[in-house]
C-alpha positions as CSV (number, residue, x, y, z in Angstrom):
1,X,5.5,73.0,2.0
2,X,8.2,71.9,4.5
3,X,10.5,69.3,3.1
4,X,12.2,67.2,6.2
5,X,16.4,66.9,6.3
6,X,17.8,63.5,6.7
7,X,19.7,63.7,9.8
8,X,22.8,61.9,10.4
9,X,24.4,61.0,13.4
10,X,28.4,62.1,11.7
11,X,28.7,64.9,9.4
12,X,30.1,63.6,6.1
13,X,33.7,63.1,5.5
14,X,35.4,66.4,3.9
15,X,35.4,66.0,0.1
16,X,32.3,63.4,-0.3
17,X,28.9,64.9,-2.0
18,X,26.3,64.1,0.0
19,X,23.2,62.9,-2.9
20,X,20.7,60.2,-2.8
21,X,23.3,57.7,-3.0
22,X,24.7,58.6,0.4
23,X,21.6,57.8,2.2
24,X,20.9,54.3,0.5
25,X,20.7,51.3,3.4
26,X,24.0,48.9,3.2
27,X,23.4,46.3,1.0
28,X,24.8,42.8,0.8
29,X,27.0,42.4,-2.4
30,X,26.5,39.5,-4.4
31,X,29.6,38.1,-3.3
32,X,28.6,37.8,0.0
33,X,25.2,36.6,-0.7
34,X,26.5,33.4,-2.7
35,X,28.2,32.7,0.7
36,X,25.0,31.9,2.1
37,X,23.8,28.7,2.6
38,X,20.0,27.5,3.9
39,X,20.6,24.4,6.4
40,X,18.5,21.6,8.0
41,X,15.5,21.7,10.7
42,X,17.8,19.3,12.0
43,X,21.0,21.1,13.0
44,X,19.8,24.6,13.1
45,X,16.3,26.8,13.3
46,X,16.8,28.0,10.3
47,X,14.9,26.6,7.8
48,X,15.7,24.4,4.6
49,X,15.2,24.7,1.5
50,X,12.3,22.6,0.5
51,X,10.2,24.9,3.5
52,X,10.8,27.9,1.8
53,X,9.6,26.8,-1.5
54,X,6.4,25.4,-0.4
55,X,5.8,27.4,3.1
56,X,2.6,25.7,3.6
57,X,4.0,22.3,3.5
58,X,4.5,21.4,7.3
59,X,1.0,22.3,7.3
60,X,-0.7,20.0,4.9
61,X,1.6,17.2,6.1
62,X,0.0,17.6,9.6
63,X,-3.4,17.6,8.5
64,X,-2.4,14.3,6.3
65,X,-1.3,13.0,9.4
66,X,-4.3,13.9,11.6
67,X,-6.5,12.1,8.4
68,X,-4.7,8.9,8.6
69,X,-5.2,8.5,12.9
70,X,-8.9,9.9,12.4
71,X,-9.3,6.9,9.7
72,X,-7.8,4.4,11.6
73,X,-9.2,4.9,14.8
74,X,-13.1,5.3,13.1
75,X,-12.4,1.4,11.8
76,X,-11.4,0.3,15.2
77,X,-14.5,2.0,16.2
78,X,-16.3,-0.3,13.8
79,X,-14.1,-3.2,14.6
80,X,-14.7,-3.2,18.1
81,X,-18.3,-3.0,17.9
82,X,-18.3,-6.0,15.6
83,X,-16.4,-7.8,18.2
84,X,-18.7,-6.3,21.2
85,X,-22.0,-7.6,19.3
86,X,-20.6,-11.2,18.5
87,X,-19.1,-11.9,22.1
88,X,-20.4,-9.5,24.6
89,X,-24.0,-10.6,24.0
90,X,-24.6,-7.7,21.5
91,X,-23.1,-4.7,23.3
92,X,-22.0,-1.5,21.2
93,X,-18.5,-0.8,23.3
94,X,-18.2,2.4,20.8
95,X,-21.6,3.3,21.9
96,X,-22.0,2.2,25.5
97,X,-24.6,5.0,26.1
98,X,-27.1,3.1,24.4
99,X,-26.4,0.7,27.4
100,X,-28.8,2.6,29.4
101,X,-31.7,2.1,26.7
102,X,-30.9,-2.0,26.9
103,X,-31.0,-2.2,30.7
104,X,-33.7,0.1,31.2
105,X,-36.2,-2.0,28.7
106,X,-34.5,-4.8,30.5
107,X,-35.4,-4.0,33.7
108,X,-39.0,-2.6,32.9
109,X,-39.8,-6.2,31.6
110,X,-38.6,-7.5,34.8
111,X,-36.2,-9.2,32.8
112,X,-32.6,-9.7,35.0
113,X,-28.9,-9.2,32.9
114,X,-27.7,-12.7,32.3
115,X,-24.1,-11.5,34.2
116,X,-23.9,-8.5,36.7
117,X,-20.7,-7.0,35.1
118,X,-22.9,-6.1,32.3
119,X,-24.8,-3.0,34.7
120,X,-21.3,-1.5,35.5
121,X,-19.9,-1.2,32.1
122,X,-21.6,2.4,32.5
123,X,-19.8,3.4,35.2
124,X,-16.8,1.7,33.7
125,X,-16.5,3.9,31.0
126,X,-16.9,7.1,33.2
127,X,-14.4,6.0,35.5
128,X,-12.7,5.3,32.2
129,X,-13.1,9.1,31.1
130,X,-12.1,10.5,34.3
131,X,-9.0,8.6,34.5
132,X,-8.4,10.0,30.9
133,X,-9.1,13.6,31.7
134,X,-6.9,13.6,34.8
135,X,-3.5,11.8,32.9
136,X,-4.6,14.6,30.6
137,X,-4.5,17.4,32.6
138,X,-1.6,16.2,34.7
139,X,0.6,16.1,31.7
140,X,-0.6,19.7,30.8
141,X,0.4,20.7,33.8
142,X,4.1,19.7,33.3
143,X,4.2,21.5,30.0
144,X,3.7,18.1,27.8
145,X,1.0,16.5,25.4
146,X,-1.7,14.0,26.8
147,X,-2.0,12.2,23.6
148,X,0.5,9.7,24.0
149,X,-0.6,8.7,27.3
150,X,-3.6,8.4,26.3
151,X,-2.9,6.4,23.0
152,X,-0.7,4.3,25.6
153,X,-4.1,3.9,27.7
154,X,-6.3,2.8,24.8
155,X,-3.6,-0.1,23.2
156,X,-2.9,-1.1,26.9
157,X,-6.6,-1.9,27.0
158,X,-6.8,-3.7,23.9
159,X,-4.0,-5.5,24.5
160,X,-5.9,-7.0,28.0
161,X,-8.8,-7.2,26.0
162,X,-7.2,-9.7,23.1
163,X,-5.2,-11.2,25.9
164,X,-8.6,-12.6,27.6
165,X,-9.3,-14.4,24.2
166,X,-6.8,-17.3,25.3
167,X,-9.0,-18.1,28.0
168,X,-12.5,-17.9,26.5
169,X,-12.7,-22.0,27.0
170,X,-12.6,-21.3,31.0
171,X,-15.4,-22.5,32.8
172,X,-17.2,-21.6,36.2
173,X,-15.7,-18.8,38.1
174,X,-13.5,-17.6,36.1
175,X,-15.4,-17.6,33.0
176,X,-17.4,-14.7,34.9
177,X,-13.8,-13.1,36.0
178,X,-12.4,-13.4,32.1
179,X,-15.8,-11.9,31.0
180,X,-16.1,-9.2,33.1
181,X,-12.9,-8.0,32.2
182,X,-12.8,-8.2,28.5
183,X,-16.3,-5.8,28.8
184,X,-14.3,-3.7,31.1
185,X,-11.4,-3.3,29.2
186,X,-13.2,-2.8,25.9
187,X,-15.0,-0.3,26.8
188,X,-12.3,1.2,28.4
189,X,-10.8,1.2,25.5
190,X,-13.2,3.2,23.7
191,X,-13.4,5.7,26.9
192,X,-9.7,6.5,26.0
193,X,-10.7,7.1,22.3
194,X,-13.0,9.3,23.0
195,X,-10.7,11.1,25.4
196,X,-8.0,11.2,22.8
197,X,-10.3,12.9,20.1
198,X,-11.1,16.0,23.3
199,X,-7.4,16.2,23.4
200,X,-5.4,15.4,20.4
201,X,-8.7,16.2,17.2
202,X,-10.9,18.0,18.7
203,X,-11.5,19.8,15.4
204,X,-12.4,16.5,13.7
205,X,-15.1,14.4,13.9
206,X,-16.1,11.8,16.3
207,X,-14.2,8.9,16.0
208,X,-16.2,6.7,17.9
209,X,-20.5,7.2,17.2
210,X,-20.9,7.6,13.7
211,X,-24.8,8.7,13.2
212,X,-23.7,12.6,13.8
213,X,-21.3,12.3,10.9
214,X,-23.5,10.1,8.8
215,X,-25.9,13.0,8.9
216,X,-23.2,15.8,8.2
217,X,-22.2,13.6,5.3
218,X,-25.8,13.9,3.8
219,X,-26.1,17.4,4.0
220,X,-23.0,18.3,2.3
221,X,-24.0,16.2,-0.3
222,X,-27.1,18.1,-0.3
223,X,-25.4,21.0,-0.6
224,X,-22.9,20.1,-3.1
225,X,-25.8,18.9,-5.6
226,X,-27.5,22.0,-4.7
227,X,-24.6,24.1,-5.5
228,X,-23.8,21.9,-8.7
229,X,-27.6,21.9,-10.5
230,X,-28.3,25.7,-9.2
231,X,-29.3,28.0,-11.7
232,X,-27.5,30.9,-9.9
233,X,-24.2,29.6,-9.0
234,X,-22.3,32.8,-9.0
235,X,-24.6,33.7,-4.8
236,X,-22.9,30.4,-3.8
237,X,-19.9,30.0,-5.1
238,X,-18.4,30.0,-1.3
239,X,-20.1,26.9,-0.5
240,X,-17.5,24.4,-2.7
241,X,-14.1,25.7,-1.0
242,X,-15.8,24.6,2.9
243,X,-18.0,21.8,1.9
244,X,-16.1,19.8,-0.1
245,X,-13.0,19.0,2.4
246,X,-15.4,18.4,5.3
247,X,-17.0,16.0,2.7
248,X,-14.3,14.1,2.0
249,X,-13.3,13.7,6.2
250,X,-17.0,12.8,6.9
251,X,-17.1,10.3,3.9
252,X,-13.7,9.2,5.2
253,X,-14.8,8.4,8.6
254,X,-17.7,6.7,7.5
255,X,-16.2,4.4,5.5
256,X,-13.6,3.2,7.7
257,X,-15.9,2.4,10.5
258,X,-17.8,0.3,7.9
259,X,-14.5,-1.5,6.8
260,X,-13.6,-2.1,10.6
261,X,-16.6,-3.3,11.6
262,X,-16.9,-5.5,8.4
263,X,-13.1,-7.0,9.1
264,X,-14.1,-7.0,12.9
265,X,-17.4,-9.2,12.5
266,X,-15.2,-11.3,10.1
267,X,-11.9,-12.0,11.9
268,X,-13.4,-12.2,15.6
269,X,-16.2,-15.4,14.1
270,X,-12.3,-17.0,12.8
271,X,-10.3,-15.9,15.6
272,X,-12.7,-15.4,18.5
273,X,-11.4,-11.9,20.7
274,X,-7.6,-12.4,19.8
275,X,-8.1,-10.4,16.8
276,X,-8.7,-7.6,18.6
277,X,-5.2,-7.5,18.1
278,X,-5.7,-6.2,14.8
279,X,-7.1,-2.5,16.5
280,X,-4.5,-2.7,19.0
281,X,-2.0,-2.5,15.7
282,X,-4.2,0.3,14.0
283,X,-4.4,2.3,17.5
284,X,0.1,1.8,17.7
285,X,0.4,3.2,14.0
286,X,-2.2,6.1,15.2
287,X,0.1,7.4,17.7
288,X,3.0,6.8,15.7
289,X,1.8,9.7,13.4
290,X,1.4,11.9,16.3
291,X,4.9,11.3,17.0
């Protein structure tokens, strides 16, 4: 059996034994290791201290922040819809699809929409997404994140949307005007939101319609009790470590789309549309945690 030589690039100095201590790596003495000293994100790319002791705490903090925006923009979800039923003659902004159901029943009835703005609020919202997707892709382009235009898109629509609240007592013409425009801007409003969650979560769940995550909801309780009361636990044991987080966001968004639409329905019969500024607060401390 051939046993390989070390090689060096210089022959040993005259007089020095060359043994397994001549072929050790240079170490750092202790001396020069107490030199060392870790410093901040902020000043340097090395990384601090409290990174290197929990490694996996970036992380969790950007899934915390990714939970609070998904919570707060499923209860504007809510809230708006609460404000679409009680002022927009019952129409679901967040779900404007079903639109097509209401006009179509309308129509076969030979029943006519009380205002013609209410047949474009279709289109409105596709225009809506396409204006999304290209401020989307145009800021891709340039190397830089759509979110916050987008975010920027969705408060500037609530804002016109509250805005048309101080002018609800208008009559004749420009009742129509005001109307049309607070449907328009609503629902562009939720175009935007639905943009944002393509963009910015697209592995969370949808922010806006909440009968897909309703049903999710049930079946990982279905499978938690499942998993709980089976008799052989040990074949399923890899169903708790996936269901239960994805449990918790569906239960999460669920909940805060009832609480919006609960403190929607209630401010908006106090306030009238102005409190629509409460969403456009919610949707501000959404992009905030993007930040």
């Amino acid at each position: 059996m051939l046993i390989p030589r070390l090689m060096t690039a210089e022959p040993a100095p005259f007089g020095v034994r060359m043994g397994a201590s001549s072929v050790m790596p240079a170490r750092r003495t202790d001396s020069e290791a107490k030199e060392l000293a870790l410093v901040s994100l902020r000043t340097s790319f090395a990384p601090d201290a409290s990174f290197l002791a929990n490694p996996h705490s970036l992380i969790r903090e950007r899934r915390a922040d990714d939970r609070l925006a998904i919570g707060l923009l499923c209860g504007t979800a809510g809230y708006i819809d609460a404000v679409g039923v009680l002022t927009l003659m019952g129409m679901f902004p967040a779900h404007v699809t079903g639109e097509i159901i209401g006009l179509t029943a309308m129509l076969t009835a030979g029943h006519h929409p009380s205002h013609a703005s209410r047949i474009a609020m279709l289109p409105t919202f596709v225009l809506a997404l396409f204006v999304g997707a290209l401020v989307a892709r145009s800021r891709k382009t340039r190397g830089k994140s759509g979110t916050r235009a987008l975010f920027a898109l969705m408060a500037g629509s609530l804002a016109i949307c509250a805005a048309t609240g101080f002018f609800g007592t208008a009559q004749g013409p420009t009742s129509s005007v005001v109307f049309a425009l607070r449907e328009a801007s609503i629902v562009a409003a939720m175009a935007f939101q639905n943009s944002l969650r393509r963009e910015a979560l697209a592995h969370a769940c949808p922010t806006t319609v909440m009968t897909g995550n309703l049903m999710q909801l049930v079946f990982d309780v279905v499978d938690l009790l499942a998993l709980r009361f089976s008799r052989a636990r040990h074949e399923e044991t890899h169903a708790r470590p996936s269901t239960f987080p994805h449990l918790k966001l569906m239960a999460s968004a669920v909940i805060t789309f009832t609480l919006g639409a609960v403190l929607g329905g209630y401010l908006t019969t106090l306030v009238g549309v102005s409190s629509v500024a409460v969403p456009l607060v919610a949707t501000l401390i959404a992009a905030r945690s993007f930040a």
